[in-house]
LUMDREN-151756 format. One record per residue: residue number from 1; chain; x, y negated, z negated of N, C-alpha, C in turn. Coordinates in pm, whole numbers, padded with zeros to 5 digits. Layout:
N
NODE   resi   chain      n_u      n_v      n_w     ca_u     ca_v     ca_w      c_u      c_v      c_w
NODE    NUM       A        X        Y        Z        X        Y        Z        X        Y        Z
...
// end
This chain:
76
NODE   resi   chain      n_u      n_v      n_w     ca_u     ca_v     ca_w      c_u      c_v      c_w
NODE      1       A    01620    00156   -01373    01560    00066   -01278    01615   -00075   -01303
NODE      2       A    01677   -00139   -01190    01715   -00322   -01216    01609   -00321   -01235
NODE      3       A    01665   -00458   -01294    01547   -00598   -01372    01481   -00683   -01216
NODE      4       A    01370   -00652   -01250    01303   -00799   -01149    01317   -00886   -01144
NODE      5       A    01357   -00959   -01039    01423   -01130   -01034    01316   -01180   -00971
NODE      6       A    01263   -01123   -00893    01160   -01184   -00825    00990   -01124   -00793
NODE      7       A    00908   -01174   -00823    00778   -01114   -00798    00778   -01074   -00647
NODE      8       A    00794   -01136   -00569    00849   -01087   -00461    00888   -00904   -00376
NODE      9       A    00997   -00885   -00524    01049   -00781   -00541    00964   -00639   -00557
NODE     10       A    00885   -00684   -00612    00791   -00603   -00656    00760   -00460   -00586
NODE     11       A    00746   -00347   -00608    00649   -00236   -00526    00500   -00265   -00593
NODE     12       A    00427   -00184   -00502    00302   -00173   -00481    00258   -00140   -00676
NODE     13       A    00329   -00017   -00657    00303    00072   -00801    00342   -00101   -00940
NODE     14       A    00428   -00127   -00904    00503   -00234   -01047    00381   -00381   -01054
NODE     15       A    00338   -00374   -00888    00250   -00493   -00900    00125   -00463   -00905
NODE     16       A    00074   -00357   -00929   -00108   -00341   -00944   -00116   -00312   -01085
NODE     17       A   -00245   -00424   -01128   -00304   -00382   -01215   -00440   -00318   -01212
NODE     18       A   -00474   -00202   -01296   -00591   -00142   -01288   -00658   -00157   -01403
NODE     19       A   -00782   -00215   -01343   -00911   -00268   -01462   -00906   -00399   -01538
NODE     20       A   -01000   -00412   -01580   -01020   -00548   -01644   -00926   -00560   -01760
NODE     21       A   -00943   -00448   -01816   -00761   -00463   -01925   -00651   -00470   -01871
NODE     22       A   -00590   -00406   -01798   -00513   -00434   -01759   -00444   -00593   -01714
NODE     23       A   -00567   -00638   -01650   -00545   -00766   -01612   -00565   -00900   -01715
NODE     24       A   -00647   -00847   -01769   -00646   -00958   -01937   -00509   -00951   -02040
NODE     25       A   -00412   -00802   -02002   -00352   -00773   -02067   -00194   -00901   -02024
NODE     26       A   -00192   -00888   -01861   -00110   -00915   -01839   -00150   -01089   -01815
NODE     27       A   -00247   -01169   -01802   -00300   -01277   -01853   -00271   -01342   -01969
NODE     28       A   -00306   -01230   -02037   -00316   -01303   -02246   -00405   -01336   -02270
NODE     29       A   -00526   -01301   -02189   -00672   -01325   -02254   -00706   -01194   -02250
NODE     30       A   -00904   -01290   -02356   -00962   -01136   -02403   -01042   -01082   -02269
NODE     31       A   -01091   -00933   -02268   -01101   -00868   -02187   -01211   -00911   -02142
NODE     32       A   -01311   -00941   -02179   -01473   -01012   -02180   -01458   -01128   -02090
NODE     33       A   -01357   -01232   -02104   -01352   -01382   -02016   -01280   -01284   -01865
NODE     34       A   -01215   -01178   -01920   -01177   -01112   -01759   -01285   -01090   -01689
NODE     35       A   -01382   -00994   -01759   -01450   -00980   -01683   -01536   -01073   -01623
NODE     36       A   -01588   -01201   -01711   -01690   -01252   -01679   -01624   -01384   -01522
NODE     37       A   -01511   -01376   -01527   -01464   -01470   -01408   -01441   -01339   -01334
NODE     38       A   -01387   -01280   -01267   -01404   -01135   -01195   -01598   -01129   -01155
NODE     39       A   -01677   -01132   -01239   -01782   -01093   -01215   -01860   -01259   -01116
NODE     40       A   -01805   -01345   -01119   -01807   -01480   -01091   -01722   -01522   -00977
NODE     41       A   -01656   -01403   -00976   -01574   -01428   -00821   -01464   -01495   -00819
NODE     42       A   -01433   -01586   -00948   -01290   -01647   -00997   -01165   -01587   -00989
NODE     43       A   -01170   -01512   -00990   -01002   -01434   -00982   -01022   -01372   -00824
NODE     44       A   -00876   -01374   -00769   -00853   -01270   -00663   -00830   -01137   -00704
NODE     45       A   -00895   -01065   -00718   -00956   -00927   -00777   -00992   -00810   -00619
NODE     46       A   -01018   -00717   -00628   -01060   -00620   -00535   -01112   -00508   -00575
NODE     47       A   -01209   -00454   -00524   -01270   -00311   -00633   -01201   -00188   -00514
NODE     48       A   -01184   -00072   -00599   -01175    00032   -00523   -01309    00143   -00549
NODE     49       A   -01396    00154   -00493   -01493    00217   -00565   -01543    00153   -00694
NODE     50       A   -01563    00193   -00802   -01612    00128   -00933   -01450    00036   -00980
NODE     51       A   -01373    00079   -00946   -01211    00019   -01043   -01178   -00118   -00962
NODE     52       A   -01171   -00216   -01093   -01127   -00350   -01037   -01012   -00296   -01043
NODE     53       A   -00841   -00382   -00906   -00763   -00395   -00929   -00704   -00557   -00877
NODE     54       A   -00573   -00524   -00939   -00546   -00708   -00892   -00403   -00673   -00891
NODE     55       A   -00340   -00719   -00830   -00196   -00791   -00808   -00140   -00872   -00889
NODE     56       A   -00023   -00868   -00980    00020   -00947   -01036    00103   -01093   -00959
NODE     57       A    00134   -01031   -00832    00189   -01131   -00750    00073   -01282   -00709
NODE     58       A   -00049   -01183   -00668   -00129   -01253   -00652   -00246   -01352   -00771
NODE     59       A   -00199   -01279   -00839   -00299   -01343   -00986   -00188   -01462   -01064
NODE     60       A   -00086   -01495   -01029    00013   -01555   -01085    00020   -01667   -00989
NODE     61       A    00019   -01619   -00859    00016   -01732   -00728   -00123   -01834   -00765
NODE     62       A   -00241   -01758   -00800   -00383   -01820   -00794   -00354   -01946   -00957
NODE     63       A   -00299   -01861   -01056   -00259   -01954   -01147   -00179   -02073   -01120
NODE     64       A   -00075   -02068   -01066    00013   -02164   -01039   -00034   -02277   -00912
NODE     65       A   -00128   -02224   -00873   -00196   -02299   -00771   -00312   -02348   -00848
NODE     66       A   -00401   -02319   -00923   -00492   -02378   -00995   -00426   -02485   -01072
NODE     67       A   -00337   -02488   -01189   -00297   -02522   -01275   -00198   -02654   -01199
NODE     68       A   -00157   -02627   -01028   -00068   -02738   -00961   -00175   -02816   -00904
NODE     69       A   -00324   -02775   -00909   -00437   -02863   -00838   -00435   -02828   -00693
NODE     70       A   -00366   -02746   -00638   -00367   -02697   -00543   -00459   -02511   -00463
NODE     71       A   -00492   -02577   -00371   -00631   -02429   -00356   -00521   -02275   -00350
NODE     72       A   -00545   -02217   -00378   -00471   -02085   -00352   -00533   -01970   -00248
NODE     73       A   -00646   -02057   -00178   -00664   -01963   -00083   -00755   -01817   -00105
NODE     74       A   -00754   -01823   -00188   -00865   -01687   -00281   -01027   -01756   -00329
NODE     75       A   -01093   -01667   -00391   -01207   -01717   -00462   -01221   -01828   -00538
NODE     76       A   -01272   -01923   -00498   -01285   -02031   -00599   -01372   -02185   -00552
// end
């Protein structure tokens, strides 16, 4: 498989994360502050039945937009 150049690039499968680990994983935080902003509506998150999932495209956009002071258009 090429290397990803771009988030962009992404498929469906390369850009979902499933569950609150998952997404703390690919964050760098602990799993507990995942959940508790997820449970707070802070992250752009989505449940499928009981399973949080999230987008790495989109959880990176919400960062870079928080962190630029700029709204990202999601929960917040």
């Amino acid at each position: 498989m090429p290397p990803i150049t771009n988030a962009n690039d992404l498929n469906i499968a390369e850009d979902r994360l499933n569950g609150a680990e998952a997404i703390a994983a690919f964050r760098g935080e602990p799993v507990f502050r995942m959940r508790y902003l997820i449970r707070k509506g802070l992250l752009p998150v989505a449940r499928e039945g009981q399973r949080i999932v999230g987008s790495k495209r989109v959880l990176r956009d919400h960062y870079v937009a928080g962190v630029s002071g700029k709204s990202s258009g999601g929960a917040a």
